[in-house]
C-alpha positions in Angstrom: 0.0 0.0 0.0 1.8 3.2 -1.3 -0.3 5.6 -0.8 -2.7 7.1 1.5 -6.0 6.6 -0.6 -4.3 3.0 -1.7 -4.5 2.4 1.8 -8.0 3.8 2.6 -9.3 1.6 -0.2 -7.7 -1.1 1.2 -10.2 -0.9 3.7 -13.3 -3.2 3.4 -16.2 -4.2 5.2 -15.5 -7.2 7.8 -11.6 -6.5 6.7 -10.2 -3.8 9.1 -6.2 -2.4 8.5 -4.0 -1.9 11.4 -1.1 0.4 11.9 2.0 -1.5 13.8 4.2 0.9 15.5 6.8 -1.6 15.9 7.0 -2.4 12.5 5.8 0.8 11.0 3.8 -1.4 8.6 0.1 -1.3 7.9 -1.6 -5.2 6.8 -4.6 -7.3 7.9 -3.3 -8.5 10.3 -4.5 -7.7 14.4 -1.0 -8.2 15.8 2.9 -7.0 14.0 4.8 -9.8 12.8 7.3 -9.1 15.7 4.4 -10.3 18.3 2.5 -12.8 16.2 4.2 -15.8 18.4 5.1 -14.0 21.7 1.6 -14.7 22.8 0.7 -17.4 25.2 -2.9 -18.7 24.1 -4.3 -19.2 27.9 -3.9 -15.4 28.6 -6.8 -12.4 27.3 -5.9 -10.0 24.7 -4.9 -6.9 26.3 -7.7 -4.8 26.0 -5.7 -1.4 24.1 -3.4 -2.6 22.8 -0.9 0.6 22.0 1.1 -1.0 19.3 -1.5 -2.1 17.0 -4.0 0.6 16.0 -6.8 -0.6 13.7 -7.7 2.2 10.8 -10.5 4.1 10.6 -13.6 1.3 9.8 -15.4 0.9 6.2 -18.6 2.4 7.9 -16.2 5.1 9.0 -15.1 6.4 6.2 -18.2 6.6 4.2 -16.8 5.1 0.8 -20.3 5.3 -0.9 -20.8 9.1 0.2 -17.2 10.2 -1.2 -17.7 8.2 -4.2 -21.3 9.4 -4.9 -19.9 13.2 -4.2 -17.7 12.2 -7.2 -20.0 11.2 -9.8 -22.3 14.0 -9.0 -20.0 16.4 -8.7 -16.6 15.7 -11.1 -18.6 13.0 -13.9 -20.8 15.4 -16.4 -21.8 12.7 -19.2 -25.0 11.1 -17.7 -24.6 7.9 -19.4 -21.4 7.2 -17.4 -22.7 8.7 -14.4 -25.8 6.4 -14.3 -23.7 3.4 -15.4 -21.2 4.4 -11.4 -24.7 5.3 -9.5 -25.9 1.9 -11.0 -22.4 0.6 -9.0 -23.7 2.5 -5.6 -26.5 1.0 -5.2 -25.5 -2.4 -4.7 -23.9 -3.4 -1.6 -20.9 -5.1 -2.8 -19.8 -1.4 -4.9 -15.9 -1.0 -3.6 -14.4 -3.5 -6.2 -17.5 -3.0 -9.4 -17.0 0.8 -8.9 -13.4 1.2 -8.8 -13.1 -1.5 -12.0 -15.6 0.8 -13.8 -13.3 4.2 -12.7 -10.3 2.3 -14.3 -12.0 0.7 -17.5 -13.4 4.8 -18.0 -10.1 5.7 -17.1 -11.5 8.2 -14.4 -9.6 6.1 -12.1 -6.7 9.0 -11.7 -9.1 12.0 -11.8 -11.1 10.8 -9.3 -7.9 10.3 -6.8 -6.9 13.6 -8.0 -10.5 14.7 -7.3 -11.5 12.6 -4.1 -7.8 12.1 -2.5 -7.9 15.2 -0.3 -11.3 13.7 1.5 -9.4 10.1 2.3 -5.9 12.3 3.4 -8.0 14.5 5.8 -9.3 11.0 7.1 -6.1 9.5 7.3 -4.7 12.7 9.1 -7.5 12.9 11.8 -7.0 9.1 12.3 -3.3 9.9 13.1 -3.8 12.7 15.1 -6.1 10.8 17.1 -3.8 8.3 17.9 -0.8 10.6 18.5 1.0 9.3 15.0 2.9 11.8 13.1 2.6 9.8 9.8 1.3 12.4 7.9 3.5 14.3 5.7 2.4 17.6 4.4 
């Protein structure tokens, strides 16, 4: 994941990304590679645990609203915007809709267009959690 709207993409419904300080990696994956093992099975999970911070959620981050905001506001030929709003209103959109951006090659424009949204989430989520990720 290269960039911060790769990332934010990465980000699906029942599939969470987590931040590992210790690594300074983002996966799938709950726990860093560095713990994945240390862990003795009869013991709970720590409750916060300060290493591994999960992204901001799918429901958090409102995919369908940014990606509606794009086709109403950045896609003027109606035939293309009622083939994406088609995409929306399924519930299984993220992967249809972001084929059909890269098969219309609008794929870039709407990154271009949409990107500040998903870096303004990124940047509260690091804020939040005291992360000085974000480069200006």
């Amino acid at each position: 994941m290269s960039t911060v709207i790769d990332l934010m993409m990465a980000i699906r419904e029942r599939r969470p990304v987590y931040y590992h300080k210790d690594t300074n990696q983002f996966d799938y994956f709950p726990y860093s590679k560095l713990e994945y093992g240390k862990f003795d099975e009869n013991k709970l999970i720590p409750y916060k645990n300060t290493n591994d911070i999960m992204l901001p959620s799918y429901e958090e981050i409102a995919h369908k609203e940014i990606m509606r905001f794009y086709v109403k506001e950045f896609v003027e030929d109606k035939a293309i915007r009622k083939q994406l709003f088609d995409i929306l209103r399924k519930d299984e959109y993220m992967d249809a809709f972001l084929e059909k951006l890269r098969e219309l090659e609008l794929f870039d424009d709407f990154t271009e267009s949409c990107g500040e949204i998903y870096n303004q989430i990124f940047e509260e989520w690091c804020e939040k959690n005291e992360l000085e990720l974000f480069n200006h």
